[in-house]
C-alpha positions, 0 to 999 in steps of 0.5 A: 793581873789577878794573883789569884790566878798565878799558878800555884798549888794554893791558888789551884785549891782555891779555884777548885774551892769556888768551883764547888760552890759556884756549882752548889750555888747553882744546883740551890738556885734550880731548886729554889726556882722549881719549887718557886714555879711549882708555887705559883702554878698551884697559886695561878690554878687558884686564881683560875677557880676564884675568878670562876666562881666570882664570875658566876656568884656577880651574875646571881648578885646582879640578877638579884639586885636588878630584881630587887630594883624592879620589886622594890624601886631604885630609890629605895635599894640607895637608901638602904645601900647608904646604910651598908657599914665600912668593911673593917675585919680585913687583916693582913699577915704573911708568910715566906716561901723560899724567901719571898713574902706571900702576903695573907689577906683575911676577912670576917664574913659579916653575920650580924643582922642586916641594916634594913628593916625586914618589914619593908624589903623582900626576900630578893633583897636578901639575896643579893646581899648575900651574894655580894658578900661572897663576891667581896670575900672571893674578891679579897682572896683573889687580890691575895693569890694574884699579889702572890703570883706576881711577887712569885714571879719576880723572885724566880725571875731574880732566881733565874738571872742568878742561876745564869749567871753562875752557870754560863759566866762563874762556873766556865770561868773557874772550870777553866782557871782550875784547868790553865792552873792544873795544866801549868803546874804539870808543865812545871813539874815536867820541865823541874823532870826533865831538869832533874834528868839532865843534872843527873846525866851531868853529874853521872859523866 
């Protein structure tokens, strides 16, 4: 048997002692899940628009470049497609939200001048290599967000079970281990009463 559970005055100290913070505990881990699902609604509703917008800006691309094929001939756009540089200017950093790591992917728009000669392309080339260069950015910004929405909802499922579990195991039990230790004390003291009672009946006879 637990003898933290006898009924003493100390241990009922101590039962209500763990009931406040098992209930502390469990108001921290509402809040923290509410602000976590508040968190990831806003990054959802962002990965909603990107993806919008990546949509819409691929069909420009393509369009683009389905011109660009037909102006300039397939062989020519793999050629020049061969001379695209390596995309190196990504970074990741990150930042915590409630004690779960968000991942912060940034990456430079290129801005240099482009790979092929101007003399031997079309206008139509140039936007559709415009328009990929969008599409890679909102590509790198929508992997962000969705990497952010699924480790959001991992914590606030662990937040979740935490909270359960404090409030459907830990906080009934003390509840009721402060109510068997309070209700045990005051039997005691009513039986040391009616004892006292009785010893002084005695003693006045």
């Amino acid at each position: 048997m637990d003898p933290n559970t006898f009924p003493t005055k100390g241990n009922l100290i101590l039962a209500k002692n763990s009931l406040g913070l098992s209930r502390q505990g469990f108001e921290l881990m509402d809040k923290k899940r509410n602000i976590l699902i508040r968190e990831m609604m806003e990054l959802i509703d962002q990965a909603k628009d990107i993806q919008s917008q990546i949509d819409k800006t691929f069909r420009a691309a393509y369009k683009a470049l389905q011109e660009a094929n037909m102006v300039m001939g397939i062989n020519n756009i793999q050629q020049i497609c061969f001379t695209v540089p390596v995309e190196d200017s990504i970074r990741i950093k990150a930042r915590s939200v409630m004690g779960t790591e968000i991942p912060l992917v940034e990456a430079s728009p290129r801005t240099d001048i482009p790979t092929y000669a101007f003399y031997s392309t079309k206008a139509v080339l140039d936007e559709a290599k415009a328009a990929f260069e969008k599409v890679k950015l909102l590509t790198i910004r929508l992997s962000m967000v969705e990497n952010a929405a699924y480790r959001l909802a991992v914590n606030i499922k662990k937040t979740q079970k935490r909270a359960n579990a404090l409030k459907n195991i830990t906080i009934p039990k003390y509840e009721q281990l402060t109510k068997d230790i309070t209700n045990a004390l005051e039997e005691r003291e009513r039986e040391e009463f009616t004892r006292l009672k009785v010893i002084k009946r005695m003693k006045g006879r």
